[in-house]
DRENLUM-768412 format. One line per 3 residues: number of its first residue (from 1); for each residue x, z, y of C-alpha. Coordinates in steps of 0.5 Angstrom, whole numbers. Each point is the difference from the previous one (the first is absolute). Layout:
<pts>
NUM) X,Z,Y; ...
</pts>
This chain:
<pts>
1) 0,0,0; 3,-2,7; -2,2,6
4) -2,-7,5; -1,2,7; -6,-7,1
7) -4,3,-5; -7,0,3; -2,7,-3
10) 6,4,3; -3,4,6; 4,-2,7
13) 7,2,1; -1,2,7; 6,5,-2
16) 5,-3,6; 0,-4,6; 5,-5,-3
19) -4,0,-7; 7,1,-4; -5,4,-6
22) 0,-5,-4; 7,-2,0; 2,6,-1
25) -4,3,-5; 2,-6,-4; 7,2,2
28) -2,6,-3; -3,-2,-6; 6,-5,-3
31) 6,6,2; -3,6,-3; 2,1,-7
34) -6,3,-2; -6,4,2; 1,6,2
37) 7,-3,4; -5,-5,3; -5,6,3
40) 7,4,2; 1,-6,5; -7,-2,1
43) -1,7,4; 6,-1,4; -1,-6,2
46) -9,1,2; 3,6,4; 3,-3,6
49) -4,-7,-1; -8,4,1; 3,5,5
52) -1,6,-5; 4,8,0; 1,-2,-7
55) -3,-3,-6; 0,5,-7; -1,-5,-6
58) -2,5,-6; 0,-3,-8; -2,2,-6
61) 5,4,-5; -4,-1,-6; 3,5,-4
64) -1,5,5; -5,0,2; 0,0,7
67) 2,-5,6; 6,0,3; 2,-2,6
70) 6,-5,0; 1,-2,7; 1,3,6
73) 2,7,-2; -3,5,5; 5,4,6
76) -2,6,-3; -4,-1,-6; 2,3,-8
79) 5,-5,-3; -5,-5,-5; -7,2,4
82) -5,-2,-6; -8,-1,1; -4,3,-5
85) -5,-5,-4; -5,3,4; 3,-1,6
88) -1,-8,0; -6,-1,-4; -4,1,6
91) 2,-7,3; -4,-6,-1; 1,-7,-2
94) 2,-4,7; -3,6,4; 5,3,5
97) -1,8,1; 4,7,2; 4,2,-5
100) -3,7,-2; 7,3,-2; 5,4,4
103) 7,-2,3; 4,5,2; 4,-2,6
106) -5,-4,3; -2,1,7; -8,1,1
109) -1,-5,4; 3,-6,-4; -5,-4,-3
112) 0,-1,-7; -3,-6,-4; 0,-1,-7
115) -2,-6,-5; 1,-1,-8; 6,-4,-2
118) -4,-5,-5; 3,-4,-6; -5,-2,-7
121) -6,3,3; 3,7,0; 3,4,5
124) 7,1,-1; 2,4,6; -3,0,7
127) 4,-1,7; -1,4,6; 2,-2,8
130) 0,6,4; 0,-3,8; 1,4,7
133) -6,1,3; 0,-5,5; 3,-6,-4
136) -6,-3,-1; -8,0,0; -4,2,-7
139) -2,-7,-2; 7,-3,0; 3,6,-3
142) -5,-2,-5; 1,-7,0; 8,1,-1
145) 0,5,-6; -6,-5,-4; 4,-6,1
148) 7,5,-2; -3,1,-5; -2,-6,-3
151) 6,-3,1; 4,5,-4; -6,-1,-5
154) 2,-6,-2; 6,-1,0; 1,7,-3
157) -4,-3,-5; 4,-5,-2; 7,3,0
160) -4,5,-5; -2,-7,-4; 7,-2,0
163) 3,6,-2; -5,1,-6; 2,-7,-2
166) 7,2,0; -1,6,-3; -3,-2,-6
169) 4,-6,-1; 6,5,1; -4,4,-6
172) -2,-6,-4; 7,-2,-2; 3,8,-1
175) -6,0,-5; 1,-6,-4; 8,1,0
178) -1,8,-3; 3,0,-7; -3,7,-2
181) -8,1,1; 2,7,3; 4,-4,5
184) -6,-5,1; -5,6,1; 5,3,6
187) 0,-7,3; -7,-1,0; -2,7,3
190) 6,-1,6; -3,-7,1; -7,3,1
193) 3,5,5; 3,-5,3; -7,-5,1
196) -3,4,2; 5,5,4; -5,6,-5
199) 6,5,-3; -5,3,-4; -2,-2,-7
202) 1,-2,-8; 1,-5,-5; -5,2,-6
205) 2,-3,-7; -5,0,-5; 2,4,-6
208) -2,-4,-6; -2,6,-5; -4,4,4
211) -3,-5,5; 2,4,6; 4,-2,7
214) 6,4,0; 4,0,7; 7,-3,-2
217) 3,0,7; -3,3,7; 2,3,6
220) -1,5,2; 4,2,-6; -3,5,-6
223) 3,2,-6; -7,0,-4; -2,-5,-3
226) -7,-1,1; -5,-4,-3; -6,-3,2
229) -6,-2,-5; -2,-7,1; -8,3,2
232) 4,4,5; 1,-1,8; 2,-7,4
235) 5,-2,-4; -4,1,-6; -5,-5,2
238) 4,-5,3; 4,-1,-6; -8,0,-4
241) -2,-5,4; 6,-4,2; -1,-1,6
244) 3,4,7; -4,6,4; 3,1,7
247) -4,6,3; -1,2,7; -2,7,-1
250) 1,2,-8; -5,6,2; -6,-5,-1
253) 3,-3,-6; -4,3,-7; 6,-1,-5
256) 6,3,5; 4,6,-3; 5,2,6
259) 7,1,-3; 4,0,7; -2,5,5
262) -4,-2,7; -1,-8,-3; -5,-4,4
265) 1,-7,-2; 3,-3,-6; 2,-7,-3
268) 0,-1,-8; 2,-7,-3; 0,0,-7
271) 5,-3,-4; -2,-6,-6; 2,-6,-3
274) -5,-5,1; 0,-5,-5; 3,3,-6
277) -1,-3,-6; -5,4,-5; -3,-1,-6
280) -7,1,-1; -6,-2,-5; -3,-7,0
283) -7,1,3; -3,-3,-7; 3,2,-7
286) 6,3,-1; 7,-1,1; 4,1,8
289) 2,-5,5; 4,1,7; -2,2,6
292) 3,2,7; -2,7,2; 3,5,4
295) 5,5,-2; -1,7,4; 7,3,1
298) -1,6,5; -2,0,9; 4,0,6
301) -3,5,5; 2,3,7; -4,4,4
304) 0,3,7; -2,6,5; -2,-5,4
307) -7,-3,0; -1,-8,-1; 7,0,-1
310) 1,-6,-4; -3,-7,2; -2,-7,-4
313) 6,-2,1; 4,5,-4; -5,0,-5
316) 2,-8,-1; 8,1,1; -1,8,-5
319) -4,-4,-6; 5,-7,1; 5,5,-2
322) -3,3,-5; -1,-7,-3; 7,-1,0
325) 2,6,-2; -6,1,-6; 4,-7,-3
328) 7,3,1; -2,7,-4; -3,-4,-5
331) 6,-4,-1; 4,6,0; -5,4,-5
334) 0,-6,-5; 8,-1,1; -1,8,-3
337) -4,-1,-5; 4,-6,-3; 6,4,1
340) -4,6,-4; -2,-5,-5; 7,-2,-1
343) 3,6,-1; -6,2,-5; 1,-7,-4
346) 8,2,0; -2,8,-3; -6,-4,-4
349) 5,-5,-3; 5,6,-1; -5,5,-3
352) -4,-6,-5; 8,-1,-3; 1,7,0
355) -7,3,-4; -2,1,-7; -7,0,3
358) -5,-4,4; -4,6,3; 7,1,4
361) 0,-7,4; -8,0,1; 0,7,3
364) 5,-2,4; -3,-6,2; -5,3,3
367) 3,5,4; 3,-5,3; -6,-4,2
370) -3,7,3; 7,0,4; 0,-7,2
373) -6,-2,1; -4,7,1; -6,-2,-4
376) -4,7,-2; -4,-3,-6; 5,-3,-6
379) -2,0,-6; 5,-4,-6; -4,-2,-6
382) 3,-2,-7; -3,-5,-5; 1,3,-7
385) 5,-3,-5; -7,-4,-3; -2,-3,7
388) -7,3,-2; 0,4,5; 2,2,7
391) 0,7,2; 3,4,6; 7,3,-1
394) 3,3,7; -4,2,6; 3,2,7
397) -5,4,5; -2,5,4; -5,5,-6
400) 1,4,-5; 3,-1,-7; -6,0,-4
403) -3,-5,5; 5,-4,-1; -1,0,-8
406) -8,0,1; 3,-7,3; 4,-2,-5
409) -5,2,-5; -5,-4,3; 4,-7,1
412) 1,-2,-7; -4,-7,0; -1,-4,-5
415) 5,-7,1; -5,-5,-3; -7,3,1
418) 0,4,6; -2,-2,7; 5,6,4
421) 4,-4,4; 6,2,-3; -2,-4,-6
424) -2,-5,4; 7,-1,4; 3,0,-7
427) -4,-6,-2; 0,-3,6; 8,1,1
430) -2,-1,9; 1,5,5; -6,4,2
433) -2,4,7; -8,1,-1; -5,2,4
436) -2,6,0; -7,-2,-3; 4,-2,-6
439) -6,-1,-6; 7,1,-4; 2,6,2
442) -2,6,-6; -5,5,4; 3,5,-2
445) 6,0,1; -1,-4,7; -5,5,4
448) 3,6,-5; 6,0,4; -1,-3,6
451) 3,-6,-1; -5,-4,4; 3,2,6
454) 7,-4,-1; 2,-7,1; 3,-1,-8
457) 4,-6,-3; 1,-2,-7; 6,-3,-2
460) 1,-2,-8; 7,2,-3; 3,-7,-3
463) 6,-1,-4; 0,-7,0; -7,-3,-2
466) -3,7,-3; -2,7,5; 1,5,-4
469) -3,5,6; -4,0,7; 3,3,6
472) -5,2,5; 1,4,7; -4,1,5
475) 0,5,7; -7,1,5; -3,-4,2
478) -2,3,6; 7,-2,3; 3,-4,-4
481) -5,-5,-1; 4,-6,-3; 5,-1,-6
484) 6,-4,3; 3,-6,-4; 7,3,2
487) -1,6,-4; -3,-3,-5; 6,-4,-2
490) 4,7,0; -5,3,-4; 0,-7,-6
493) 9,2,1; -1,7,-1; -6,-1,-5
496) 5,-5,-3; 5,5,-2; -7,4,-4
499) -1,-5,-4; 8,-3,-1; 0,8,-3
502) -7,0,-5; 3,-7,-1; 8,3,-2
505) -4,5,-5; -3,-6,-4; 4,-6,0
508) 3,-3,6; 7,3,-1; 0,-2,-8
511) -2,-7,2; 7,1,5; 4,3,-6
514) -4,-5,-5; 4,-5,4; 7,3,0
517) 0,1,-8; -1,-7,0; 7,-2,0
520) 3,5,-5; -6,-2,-5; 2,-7,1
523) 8,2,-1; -1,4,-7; -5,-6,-2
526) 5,-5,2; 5,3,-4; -4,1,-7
529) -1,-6,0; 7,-2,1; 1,4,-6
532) -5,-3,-3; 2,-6,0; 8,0,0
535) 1,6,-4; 4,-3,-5; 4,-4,3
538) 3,5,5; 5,5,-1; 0,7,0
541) 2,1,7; -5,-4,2; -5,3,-3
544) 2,7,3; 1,-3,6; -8,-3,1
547) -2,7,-4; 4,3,6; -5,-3,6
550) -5,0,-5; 0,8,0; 2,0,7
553) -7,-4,2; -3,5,-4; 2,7,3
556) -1,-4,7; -6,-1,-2; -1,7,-2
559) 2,1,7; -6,-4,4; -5,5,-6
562) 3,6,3; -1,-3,7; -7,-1,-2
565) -1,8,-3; 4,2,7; -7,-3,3
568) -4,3,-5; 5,7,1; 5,0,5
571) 5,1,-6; 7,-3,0; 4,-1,-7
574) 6,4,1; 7,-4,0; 3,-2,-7
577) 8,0,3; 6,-3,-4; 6,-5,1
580) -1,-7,-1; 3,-7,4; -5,0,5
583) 1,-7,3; 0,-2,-7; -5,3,-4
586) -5,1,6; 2,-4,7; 1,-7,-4
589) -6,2,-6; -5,1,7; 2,-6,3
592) -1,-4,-7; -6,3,-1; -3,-3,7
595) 2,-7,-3; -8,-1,-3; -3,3,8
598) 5,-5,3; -3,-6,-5; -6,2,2
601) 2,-3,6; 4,-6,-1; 6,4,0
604) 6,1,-5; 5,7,1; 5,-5,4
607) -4,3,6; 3,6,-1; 7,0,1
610) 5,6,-3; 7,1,-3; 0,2,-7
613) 8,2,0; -4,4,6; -5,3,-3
616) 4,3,-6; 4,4,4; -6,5,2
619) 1,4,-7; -3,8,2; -6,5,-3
622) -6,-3,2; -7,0,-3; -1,-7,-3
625) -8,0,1; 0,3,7; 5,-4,2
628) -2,-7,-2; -7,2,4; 4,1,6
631) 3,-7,0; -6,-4,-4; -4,3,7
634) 6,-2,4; 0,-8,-4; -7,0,0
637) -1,2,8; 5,-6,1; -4,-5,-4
640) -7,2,2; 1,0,8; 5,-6,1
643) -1,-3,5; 0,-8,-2; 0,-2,-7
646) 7,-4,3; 4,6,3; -2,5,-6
649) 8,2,-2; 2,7,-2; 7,2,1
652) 3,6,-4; 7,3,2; 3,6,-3
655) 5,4,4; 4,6,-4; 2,6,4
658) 4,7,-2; -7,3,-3; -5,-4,0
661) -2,-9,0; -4,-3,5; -5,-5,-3
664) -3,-5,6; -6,-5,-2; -2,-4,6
667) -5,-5,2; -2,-4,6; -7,2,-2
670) -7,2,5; 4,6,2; -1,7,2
673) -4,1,7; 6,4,4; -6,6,1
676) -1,-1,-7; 8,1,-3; -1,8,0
679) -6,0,-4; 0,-4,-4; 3,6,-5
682) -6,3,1; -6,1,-6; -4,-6,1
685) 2,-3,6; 0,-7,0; 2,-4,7
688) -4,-5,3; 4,-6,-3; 0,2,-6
691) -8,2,-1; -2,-7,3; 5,-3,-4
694) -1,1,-7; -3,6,-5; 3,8,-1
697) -1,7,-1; 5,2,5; 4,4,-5
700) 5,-3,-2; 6,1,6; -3,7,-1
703) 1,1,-7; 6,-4,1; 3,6,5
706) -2,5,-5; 3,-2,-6; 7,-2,3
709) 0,7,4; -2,4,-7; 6,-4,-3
712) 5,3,6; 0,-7,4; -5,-3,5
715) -3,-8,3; 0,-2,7; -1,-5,4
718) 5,-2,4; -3,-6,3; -8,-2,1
721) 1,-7,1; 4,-6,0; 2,1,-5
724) -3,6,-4; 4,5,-2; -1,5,-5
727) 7,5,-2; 0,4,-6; 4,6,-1
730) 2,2,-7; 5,6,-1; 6,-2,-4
733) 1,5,-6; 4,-2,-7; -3,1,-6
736) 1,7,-3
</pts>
């Protein structure tokens, strides 16, 4: 807004014979740097122009409460002379009156005149002229403080638009650029003070478990933390119907509840996304579909001693600030919760390798679905082993135990015949959020606890094409009216760890182990009929030498059932120790035995490079079974995640030391990520090249490192890639 001396509505200047005003309030207006400056100037150039003793510009301090004067200070007056509310009230819109206040230090016969400084409808201050008796007649005084009035008005208006402008698009980038949603809040509330020059007031979150506003940062500062219910005060509302309430005089307001002392006025703005994708129910038949709703996340309130403190314009800069930092707080809690989805996916995978029993991992599961998500109704149910029946297992609310087991109870349904929704997300094997009119919700269990009153999804458990269980979850629906597709996805992760658990226990880890026992299998009958069939012809040496491989197929494959009953048990066979030609009798042994694996593929074992005189040097105690898993692992690894078929080559060195051999096997294989290379010793763990590139069980390196450091040497990685390289240390010993 720019003042512009030729518009028709502006009162005559008048002001001076030589009609400088305008020029000298647009002189005015462009030098000064904000509102207050411009008013500190404008009074010291009215003075001498309108011929008056002095002209008091009185402001409103929104967070006192009271109007201070800012220009002139007064001979003889208080240091920072202030008005009451009260004391300005009394002055009327585009009315000139007699200040009803008392100066100290001013002479008796000086009259004194007054008019309200106006800016959005409001008054934000009042300036006052105090001339000699003598200096004009009554009907100019009049005329000269109406128009001095006006004239400040409307530039003192637009000088306060500008600096909200700038105030809010100085906020706008603080709110986007915080990192931490705490640094977010902060920014938020210093950008409502400072829109609205208010120093009085709060960010409210909404607390997901219970429902309630909680006061996250404010000032004044307070070390309770307070909570207010959504059915409670402005703030309240605001976020209940969405919408911003600015209020004059909160005392004729039904829903406030005074929180600050002496407010008169307040300003709530609530903070939400608006377009969020959500999934509903389709309006007919069953299934969901995505909508854009909004995602409540808490209000951005100031509030004020002043009356009418707040005006339209700050309610648009207040709610495009908090538009903007309602996206940025969603980012960043989305951020969070992928964060937590992260790390609970690195305990879930290191807990589902280190568990003998599935019961472990789901119950962690659903922990972390209360902490990540803040969901206050999950429930895990289980299809029994005959894929009869589908029936409550883990149940995560706030009620007793014997409700939770009444629950479980009831929810034993019936997989092929019964028409409960569980059942029904079995055969249909799709996502469900029902209405709460659902005819598929069981009447006893749905008004028996209450369960109408929240907003539920069903989500199947799938292992491949198969459920073997629901996941459902669900919260009030009074607050959280929407299930959003951002944490539906991080339910299926989570769920997915459920079902890869039951899945475990009943045949998914056997289907890994069924095709790592392949190779030994292929090997011994490879060697029989070899026998079979050769026999005769071969001598004697031969004849020991493929019973040797024979015999060492056998016990490797001894060692995979023994791997199969650690997942049954968690029991390691114990080590079996003595000397033998390691290089001879088990390195180079576990390399032929890959010659079947590397004919699968069109290769032949020239593709594995090694020196036999080498080899033969690595004589030491060992146990032949452990140590041909080690290094059958390490081959097989390099194998299975080559890279390209034509850059398949492994390269086997051996370096001999004082007290022991360092055996290096190397491929220009995937590689290992370099946030990977310290875990992938780890139960379980499988890093993202390996898991997109080919099947396994994740414990192969880890087994490896057990069995080497339970015969006093160890495996490193010594390179993740370009090549790979794997360096295996064994203790030299002699024979006894």
């Amino acid at each position: 807004m720019r003042l512009d001396p030729t518009d028709p509505e502006l009162p005559p200047v008048g002001l001076s014979a030589d009609g400088r005003l305008s020029l000298e309030l647009l002189s005015l207006g462009t030098l000064s740097s904000d509102p207050r400056d411009f008013l500190i100037r404008f009074a010291e150039l009215m003075r001498p122009m309108i011929g008056a003793d002095a002209v008091l510009i009185w402001l409103g301090n929104k967070t006192a409460g009271r109007f201070e004067l800012i220009a002139p200070l007064l001979r003889g007056a208080e240091p920072s002379p202030s008005l009451s509310a009260a004391a300005v009230s009394h002055l009327l819109p585009n009315a000139v009156s007699v200040p009803c206040y008392e100066l100290s230090g001013v002479a008796d016969s000086t009259v004194r005149l007054a008019a309200p400084l106006r800016a959005f409808g409001q008054t934000a201050g009042a300036i006052e002229v105090q001339f000699s008796a003598h200096t004009a007649a009554r009907a100019e005084r009049s005329r000269l403080v109406a128009e001095l009035a006006h004239h400040a008005s409307r530039i003192f208006e637009a000088k306060r638009e500008s600096q909200m402008i700038r105030c809010l698009n100085e906020a706008l980038s603080k709110v986007a650029e915080a990192e931490t949603v705490e640094a977010l809040e902060e920014s938020l509330l210093a950008g409502a003070f400072s829109i609205t020059g208010c120093h009085i007031g709060s960010v409210l979150r909404l607390n997901k478990h219970t429902g309630s506003l909680e006061l996250e940062a404010c000032n004044p500062r307070t070390d309770s933390k307070t909570e207010l219910s959504m059915d409670e005060g402005i703030t309240g509302h605001c976020l209940r119907t969405l919408r911003p309430i600015r209020l004059d005089d909160v005392s004729k307001h039904k829903y406030f509840t005074e929180y600050w002392p002496n407010i008169q006025s307040e300003l709530a703005v609530p903070l939400y996304v608006p377009g969020c994708t959500a999934r509903v129910a389709k309006a007919e038949g069953y299934g969901t579909h995505l909508v854009a709703a909004p995602k409540r996340i808490g209000v951005v309130d100031v509030e004020s001693p002043l009356p009418g403190a707040f005006s339209e314009l700050e309610e648009q800069c207040l709610g495009r600030l908090a538009l903007t930092a309602a996206v940025a707080m969603d980012r960043l809690e989305s951020r969070e919760a992928l964060q937590k989805l992260q790390d609970a996916e690195a305990e879930l995978a290191k807990h589902l390798a280190d568990t003998h029993d599935w019961r472990d991992v789901v119950t962690t599961v659903g922990l972390h679905i209360r902490t990540t998500l803040a969901y206050s109704h999950i429930n895990i149910s289980i299809i029994s082993p005959d894929r009869k029946r589908i029936k409550s297992e883990y149940v995560w609310w706030t009620r007793s135990e014997q409700e939770k087991s009444e629950f479980r109870s009831l929810s034993d349904h019936d997989v092929a015949g019964s028409p409960d929704i569980q059942a029904h997300v079995v055969r249909g094997k799709q996502i469900e959020v029902p209405k709460p009119e659902d005819n598929r919700f069981h009447p006893k269990i749905h008004h028996r606890f209450g369960l109408e009153s929240l907003v539920r999804v069903y989500i199947p458990m799938m292992m491949g094409d198969e459920v073997v269980g629901t996941l459902e979850a669900g919260y009030r629906r009074r607050f959280r009216q929407f299930i959003f597709e951002r944490d539906i996805q991080i339910l299926k992760a989570l769920g997915d760890y459920a079902a890869a658990a039951i899945w475990k226990k009943r045949r998914a880890q056997l289907d890994v182990l069924r095709h790592e026992i392949a190779a030994p299998r292929r090997a011994i009958m490879d060697n029989a009929m070899f026998l079979q069939r050769h026999w005769p012809m071969l001598s004697q040496a031969k004849i020991i030498w493929k019973l040797g491989d024979i015999f060492l197929d056998a016990e490797v494959m001894d060692s995979l059932l023994d791997k199969i009953e650690y997942y049954a048990t968690g029991h390691v066979k114990e080590s079996n120790p003595e000397f033998c030609n390691v290089g001879a009798t088990v390195i180079q042994k576990t390399i032929f035995q890959q010659n079947n694996f590397l004919n699968s593929l069109g290769f032949d074992l020239g593709r594995i490079i090694y020196s036999r005189d080498d080899l033969t040097k690595v004589r030491t105690v060992v146990d032949q079974v452990k140590a041909s898993e080690v290094f059958n692992n390490l081959f097989a690894n390099a194998i299975k995640y080559r890279k390209l078929d034509d850059s398949l080559q492994i390269r086997v060195t051996v370096e001999v030391q004082n007290d022991c051999f360092l055996i290096r096997i190397s491929d220009d294989g995937v590689g290992i990520e370099p946030d990977c290379e310290e875990r992938i010793f780890e139960e379980g763990f499988r890093g993202a090249n390996a898991v997109g590139h080919a099947q396994g069980s994740g414990l192969g390196l880890w087994l490896a490192r057990r069995y080497l450091r339970e015969m006093g040497g160890e495996i490193m990685l010594e390179r993740g890639a370009d090549p790979t390289v794997f360096c295996v240390r064994l203790v030299r010993r002699e024979q006894p």
